[in-house]
ChimeraX commands (.cxc) that place a marker at each C-alpha (Angstrom):
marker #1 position -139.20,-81.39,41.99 radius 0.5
marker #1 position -140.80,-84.04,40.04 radius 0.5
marker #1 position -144.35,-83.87,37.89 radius 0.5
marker #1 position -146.65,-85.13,40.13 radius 0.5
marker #1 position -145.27,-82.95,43.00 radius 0.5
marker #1 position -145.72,-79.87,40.65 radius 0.5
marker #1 position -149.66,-81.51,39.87 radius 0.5
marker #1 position -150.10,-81.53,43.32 radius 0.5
marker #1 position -149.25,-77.99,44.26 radius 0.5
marker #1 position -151.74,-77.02,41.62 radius 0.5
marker #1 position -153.70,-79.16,42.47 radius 0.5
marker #1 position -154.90,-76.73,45.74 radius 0.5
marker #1 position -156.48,-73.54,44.21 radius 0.5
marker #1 position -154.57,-70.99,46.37 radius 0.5
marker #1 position -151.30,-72.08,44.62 radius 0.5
marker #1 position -152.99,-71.66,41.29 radius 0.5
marker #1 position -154.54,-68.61,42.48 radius 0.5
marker #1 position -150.87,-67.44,43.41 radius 0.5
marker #1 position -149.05,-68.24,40.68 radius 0.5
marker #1 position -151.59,-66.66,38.35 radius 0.5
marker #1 position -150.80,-63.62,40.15 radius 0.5
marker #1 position -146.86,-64.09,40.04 radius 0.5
marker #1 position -147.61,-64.45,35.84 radius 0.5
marker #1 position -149.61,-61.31,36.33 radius 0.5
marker #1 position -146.44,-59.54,37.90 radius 0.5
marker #1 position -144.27,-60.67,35.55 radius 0.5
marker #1 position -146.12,-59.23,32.14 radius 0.5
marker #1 position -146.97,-56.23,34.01 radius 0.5
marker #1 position -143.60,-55.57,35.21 radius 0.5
marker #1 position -142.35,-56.37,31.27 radius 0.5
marker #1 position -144.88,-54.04,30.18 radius 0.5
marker #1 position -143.86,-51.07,32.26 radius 0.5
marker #1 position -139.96,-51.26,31.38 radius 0.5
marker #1 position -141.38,-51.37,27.93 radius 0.5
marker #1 position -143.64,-48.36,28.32 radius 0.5
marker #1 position -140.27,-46.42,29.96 radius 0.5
marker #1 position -138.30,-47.60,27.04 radius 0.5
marker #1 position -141.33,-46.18,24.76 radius 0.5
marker #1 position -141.64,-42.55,26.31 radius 0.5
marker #1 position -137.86,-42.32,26.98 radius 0.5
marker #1 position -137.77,-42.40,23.18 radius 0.5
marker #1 position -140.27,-40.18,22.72 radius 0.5
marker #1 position -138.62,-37.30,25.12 radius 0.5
marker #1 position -135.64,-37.29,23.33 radius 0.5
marker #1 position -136.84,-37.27,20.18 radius 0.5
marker #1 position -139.15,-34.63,21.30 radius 0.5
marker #1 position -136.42,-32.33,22.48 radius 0.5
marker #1 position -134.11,-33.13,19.37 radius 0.5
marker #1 position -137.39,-31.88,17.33 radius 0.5
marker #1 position -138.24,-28.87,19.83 radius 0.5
marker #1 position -134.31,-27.32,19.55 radius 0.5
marker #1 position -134.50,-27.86,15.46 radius 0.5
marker #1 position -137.49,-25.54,15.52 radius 0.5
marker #1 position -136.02,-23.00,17.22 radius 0.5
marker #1 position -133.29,-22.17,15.42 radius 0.5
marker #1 position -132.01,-19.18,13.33 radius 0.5
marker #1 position -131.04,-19.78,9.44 radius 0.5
marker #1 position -129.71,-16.94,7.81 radius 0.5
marker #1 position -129.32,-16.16,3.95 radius 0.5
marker #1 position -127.90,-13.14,1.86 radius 0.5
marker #1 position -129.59,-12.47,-1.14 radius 0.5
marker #1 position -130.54,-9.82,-3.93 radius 0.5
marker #1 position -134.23,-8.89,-3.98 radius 0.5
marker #1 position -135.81,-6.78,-6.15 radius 0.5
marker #1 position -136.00,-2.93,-4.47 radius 0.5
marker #1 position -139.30,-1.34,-3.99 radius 0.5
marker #1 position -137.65,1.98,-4.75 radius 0.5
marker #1 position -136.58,2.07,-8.20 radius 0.5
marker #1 position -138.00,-1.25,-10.76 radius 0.5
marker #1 position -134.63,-1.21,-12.52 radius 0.5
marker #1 position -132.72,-1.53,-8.46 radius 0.5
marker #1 position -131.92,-4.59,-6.63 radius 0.5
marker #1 position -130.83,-4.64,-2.78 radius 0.5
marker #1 position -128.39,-6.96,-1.16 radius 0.5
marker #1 position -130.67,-8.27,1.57 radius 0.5
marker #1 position -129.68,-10.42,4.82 radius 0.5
marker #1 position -132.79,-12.78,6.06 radius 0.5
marker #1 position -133.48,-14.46,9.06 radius 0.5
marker #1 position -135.85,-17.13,7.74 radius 0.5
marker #1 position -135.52,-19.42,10.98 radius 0.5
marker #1 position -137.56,-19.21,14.16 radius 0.5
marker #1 position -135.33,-18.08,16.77 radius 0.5
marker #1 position -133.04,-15.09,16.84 radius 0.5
marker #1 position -129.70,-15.04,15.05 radius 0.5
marker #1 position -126.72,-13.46,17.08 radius 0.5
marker #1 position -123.07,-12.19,15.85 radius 0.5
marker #1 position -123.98,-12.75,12.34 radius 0.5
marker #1 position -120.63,-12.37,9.62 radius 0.5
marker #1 position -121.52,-12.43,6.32 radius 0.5
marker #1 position -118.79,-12.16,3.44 radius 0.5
marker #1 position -119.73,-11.79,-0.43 radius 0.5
marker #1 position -117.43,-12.39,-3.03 radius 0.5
marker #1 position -117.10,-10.46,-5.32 radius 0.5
marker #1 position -118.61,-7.46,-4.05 radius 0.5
marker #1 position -121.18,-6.05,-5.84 radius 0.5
marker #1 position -120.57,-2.19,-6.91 radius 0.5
marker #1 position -122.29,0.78,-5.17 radius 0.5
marker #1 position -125.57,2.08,-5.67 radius 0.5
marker #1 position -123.82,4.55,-8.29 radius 0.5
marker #1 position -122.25,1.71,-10.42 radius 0.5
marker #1 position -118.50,2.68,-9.11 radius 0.5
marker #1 position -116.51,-0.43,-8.20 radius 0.5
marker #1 position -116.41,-1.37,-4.68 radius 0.5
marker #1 position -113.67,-0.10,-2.26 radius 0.5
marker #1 position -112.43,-3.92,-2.12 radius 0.5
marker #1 position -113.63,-5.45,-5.31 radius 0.5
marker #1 position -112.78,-9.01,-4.27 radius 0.5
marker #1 position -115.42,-8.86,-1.43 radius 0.5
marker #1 position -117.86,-7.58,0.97 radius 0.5
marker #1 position -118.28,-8.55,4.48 radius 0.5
marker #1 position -120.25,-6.88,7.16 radius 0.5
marker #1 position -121.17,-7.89,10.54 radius 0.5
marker #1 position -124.44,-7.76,12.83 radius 0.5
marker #1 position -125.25,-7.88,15.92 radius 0.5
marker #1 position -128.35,-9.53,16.18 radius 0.5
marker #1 position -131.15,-10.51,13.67 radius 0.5
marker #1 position -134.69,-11.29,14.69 radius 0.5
marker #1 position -136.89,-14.20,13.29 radius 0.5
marker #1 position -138.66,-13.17,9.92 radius 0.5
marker #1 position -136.44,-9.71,9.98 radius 0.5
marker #1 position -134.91,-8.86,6.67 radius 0.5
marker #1 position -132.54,-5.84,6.55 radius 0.5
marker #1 position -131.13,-4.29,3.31 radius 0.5
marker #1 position -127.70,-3.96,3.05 radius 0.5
marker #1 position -126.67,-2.25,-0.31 radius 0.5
marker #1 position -128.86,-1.24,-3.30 radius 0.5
marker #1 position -127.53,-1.95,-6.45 radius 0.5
marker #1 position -129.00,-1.07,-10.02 radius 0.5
marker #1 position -129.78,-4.54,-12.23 radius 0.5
marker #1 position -127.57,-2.78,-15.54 radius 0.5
marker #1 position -124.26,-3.05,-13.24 radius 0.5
marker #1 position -124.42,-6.63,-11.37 radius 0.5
marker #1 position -124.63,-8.04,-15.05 radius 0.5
marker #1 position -124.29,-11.86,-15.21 radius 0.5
marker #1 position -122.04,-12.16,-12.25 radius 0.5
marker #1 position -122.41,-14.91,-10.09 radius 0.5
marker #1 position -121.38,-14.27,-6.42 radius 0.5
marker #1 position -120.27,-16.68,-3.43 radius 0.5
marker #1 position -121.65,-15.86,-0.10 radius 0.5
marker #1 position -120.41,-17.32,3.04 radius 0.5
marker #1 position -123.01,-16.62,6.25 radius 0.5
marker #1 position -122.25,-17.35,9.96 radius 0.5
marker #1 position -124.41,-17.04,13.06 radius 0.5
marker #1 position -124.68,-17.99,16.29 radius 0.5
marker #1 position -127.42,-19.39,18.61 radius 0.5
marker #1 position -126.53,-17.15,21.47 radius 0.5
marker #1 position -124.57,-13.87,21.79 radius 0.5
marker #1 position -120.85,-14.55,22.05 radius 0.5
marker #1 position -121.09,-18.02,21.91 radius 0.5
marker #1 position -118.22,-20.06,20.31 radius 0.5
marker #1 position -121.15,-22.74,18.26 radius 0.5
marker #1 position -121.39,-21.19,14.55 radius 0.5
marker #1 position -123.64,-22.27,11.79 radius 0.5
marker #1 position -122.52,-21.49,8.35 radius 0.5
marker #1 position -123.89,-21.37,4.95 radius 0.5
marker #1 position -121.68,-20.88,2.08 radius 0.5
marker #1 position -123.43,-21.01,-1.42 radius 0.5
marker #1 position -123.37,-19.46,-5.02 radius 0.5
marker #1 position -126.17,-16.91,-6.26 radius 0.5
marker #1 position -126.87,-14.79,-8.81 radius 0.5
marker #1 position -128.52,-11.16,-8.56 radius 0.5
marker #1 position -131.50,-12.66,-11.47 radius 0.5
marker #1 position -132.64,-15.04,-9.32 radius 0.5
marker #1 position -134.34,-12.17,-7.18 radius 0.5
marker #1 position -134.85,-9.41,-9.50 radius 0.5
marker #1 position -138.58,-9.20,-10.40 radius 0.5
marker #1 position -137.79,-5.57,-13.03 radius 0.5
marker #1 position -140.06,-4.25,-11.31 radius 0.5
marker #1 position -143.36,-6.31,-12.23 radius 0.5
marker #1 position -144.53,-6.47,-8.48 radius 0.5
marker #1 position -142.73,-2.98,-6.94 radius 0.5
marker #1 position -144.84,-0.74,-8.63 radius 0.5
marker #1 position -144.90,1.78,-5.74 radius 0.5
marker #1 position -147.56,4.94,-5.41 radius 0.5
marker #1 position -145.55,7.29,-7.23 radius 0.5
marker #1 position -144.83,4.88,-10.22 radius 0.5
marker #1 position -149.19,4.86,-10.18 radius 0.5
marker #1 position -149.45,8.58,-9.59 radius 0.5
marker #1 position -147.03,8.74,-12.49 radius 0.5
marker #1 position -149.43,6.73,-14.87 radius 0.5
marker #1 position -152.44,8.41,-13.88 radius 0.5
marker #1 position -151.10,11.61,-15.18 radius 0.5
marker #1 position -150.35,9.96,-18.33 radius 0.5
marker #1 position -153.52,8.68,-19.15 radius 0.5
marker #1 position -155.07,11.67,-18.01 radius 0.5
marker #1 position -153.25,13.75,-20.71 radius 0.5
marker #1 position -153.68,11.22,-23.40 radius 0.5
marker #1 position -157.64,11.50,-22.56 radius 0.5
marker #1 position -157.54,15.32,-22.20 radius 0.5
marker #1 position -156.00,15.31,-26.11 radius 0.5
marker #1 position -158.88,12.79,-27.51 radius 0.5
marker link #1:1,2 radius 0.2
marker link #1:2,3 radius 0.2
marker link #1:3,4 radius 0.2
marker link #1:4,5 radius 0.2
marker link #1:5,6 radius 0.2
marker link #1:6,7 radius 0.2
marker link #1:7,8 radius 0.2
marker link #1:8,9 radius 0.2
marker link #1:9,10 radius 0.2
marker link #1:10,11 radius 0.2
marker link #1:11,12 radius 0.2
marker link #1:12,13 radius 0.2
marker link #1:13,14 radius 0.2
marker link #1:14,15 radius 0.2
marker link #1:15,16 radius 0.2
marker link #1:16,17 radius 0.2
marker link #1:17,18 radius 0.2
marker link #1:18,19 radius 0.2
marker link #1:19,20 radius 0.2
marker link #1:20,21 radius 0.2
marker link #1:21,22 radius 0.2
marker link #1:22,23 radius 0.2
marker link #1:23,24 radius 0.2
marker link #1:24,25 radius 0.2
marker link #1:25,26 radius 0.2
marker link #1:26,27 radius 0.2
marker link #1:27,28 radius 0.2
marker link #1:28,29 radius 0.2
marker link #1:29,30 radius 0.2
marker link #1:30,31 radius 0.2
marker link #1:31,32 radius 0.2
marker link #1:32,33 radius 0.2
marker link #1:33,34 radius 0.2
marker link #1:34,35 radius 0.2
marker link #1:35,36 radius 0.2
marker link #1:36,37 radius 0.2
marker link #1:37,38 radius 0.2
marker link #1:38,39 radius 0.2
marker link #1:39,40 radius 0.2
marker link #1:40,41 radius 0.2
marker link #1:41,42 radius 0.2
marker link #1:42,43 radius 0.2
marker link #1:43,44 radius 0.2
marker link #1:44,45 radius 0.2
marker link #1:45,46 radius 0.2
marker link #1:46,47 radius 0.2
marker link #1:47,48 radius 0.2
marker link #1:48,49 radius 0.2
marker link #1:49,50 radius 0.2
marker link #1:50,51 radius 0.2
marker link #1:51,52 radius 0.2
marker link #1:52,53 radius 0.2
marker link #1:53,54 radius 0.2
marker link #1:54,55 radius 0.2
marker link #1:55,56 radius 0.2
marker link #1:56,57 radius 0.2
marker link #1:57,58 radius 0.2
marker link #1:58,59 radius 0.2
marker link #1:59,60 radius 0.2
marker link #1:60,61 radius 0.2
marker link #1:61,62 radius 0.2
marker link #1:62,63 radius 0.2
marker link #1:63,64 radius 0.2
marker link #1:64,65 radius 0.2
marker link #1:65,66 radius 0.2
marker link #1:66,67 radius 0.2
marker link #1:67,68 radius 0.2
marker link #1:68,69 radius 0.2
marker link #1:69,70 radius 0.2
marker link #1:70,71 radius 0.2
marker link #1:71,72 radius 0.2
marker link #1:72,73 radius 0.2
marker link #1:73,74 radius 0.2
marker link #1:74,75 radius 0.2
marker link #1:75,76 radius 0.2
marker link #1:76,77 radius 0.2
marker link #1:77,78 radius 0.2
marker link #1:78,79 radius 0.2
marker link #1:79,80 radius 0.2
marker link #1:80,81 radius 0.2
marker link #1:81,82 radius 0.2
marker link #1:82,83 radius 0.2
marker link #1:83,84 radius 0.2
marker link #1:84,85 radius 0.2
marker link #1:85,86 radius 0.2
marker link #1:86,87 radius 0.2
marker link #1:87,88 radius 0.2
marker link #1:88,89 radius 0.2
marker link #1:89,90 radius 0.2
marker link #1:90,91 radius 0.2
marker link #1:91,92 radius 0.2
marker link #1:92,93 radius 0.2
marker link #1:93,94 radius 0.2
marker link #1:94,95 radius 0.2
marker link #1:95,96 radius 0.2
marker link #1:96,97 radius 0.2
marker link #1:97,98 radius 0.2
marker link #1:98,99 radius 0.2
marker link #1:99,100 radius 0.2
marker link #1:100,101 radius 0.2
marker link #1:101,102 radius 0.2
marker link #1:102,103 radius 0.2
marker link #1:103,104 radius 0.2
marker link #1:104,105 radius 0.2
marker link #1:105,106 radius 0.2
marker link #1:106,107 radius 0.2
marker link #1:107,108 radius 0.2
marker link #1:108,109 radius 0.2
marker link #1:109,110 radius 0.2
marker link #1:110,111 radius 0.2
marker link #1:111,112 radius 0.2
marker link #1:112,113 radius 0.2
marker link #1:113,114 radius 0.2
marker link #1:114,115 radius 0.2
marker link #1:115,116 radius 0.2
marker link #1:116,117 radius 0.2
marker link #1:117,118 radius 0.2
marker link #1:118,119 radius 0.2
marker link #1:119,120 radius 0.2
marker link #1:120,121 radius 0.2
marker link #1:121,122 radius 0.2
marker link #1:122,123 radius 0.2
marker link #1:123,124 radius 0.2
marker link #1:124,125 radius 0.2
marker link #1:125,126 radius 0.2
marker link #1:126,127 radius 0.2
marker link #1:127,128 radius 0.2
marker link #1:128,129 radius 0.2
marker link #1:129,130 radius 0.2
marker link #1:130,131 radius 0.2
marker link #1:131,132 radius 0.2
marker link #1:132,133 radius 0.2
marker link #1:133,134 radius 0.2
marker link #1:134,135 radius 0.2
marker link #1:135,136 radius 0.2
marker link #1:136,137 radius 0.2
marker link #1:137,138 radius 0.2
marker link #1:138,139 radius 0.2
marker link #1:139,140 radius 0.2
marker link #1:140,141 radius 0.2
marker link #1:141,142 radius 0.2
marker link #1:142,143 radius 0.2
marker link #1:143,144 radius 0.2
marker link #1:144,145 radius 0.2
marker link #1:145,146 radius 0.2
marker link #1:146,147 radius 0.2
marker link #1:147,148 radius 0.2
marker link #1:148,149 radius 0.2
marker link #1:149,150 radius 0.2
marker link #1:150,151 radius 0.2
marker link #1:151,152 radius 0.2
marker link #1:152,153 radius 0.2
marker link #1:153,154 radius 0.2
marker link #1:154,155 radius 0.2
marker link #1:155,156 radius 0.2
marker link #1:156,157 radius 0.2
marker link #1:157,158 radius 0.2
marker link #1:158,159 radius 0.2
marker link #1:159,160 radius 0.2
marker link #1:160,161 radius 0.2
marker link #1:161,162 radius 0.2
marker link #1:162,163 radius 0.2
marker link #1:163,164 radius 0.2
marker link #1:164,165 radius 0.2
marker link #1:165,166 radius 0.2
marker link #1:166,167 radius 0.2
marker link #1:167,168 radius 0.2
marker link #1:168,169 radius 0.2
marker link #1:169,170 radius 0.2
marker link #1:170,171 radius 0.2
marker link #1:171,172 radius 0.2
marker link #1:172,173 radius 0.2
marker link #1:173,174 radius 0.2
marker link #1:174,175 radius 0.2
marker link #1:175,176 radius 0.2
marker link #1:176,177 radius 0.2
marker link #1:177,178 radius 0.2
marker link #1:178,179 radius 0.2
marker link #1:179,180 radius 0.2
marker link #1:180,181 radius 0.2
marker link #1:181,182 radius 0.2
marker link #1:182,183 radius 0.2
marker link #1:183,184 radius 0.2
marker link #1:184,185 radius 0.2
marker link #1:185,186 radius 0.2
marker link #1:186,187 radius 0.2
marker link #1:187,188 radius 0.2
marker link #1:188,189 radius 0.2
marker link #1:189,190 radius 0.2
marker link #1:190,191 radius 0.2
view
């Protein structure tokens, strides 16, 4: 096809007409795959972001006990949003009882559960503050997503029982108060 045969087919206003429209076509089409390319993106990502939300994430820690200031409880948390299933936890050392004795296995603790809701925390062990000392524990947590599934998430990190242990500042329970009542009452009753 030469120039003036491609001036002459514009030349009539239908042709123009037409290939106006065939240009039109063309962008349009270009924009939709673009647009599907756009919101394809945006569903994945949107389901990568909706199953990181719902997910379980599960720490053992000690945390000041609201029934004695001078106490300290070994405390599993679920701080995810979703439930946590077949969690393993495993301590090492292991702390000593509530009485100060050693453990029955001093090199560590582990203890298993079933299933732990979002936002539940459930205390495992009380210890008192005078017998954890300076000691510095590793803690190794597992989980699963589902029950009996074979997908695990693990944690394994270092702690130490000061980092939650408040003495007793904000566990002042109503028998601590009742306690301090009376006091000031008697001091009062001697002025």
């Amino acid at each position: 096809m030469s120039v003036e045969a491609v001036q002459q087919w514009f030349s009539n206003g239908a042709n123009v007409l037409v290939a106006a429209q065939v240009f039109a076509g063309v962008v349009t089409a270009l924009a939709t795959i673009a647009l599907w390319r756009v919101t394809r993106v945006l569903a994945v990502e949107t389901k990568v972001l909706a199953k990181m939300t719902s997910q379980p994430f599960v720490v053992l820690n000690f945390e000041s006990s609201g029934a004695d200031p001078t106490a300290i409880n070994l405390t599993l948390r679920n701080t995810g949003n979703a439930t946590a299933f077949d969690v393993k936890l495993r301590i090492t050392p292991a702390p000593p009882q509530a009485n100060g004795q050693p453990a029955a296995n001093p090199e560590q603790k582990a203890a298993e559960v079933s299933l732990l809701p979002p936002g539940q925390v459930l205390p495992l062990q009380g210890v008192m503050s005078r017998d954890v000392g300076d000691a510095v524990y590793e803690v190794w947590v597992s989980w699963s997503r589902m029950p009996g599934s074979s997908e695990r998430e693990e944690l394994t990190y270092k702690t130490e029982p000061e980092h939650g242990f408040r003495g007793g500042f904000h566990t002042k329970n109503v028998h601590h108060v009742v306690a301090e009542i009376e006091k000031l009452r008697k001091e009062l009753a001697k002025k």
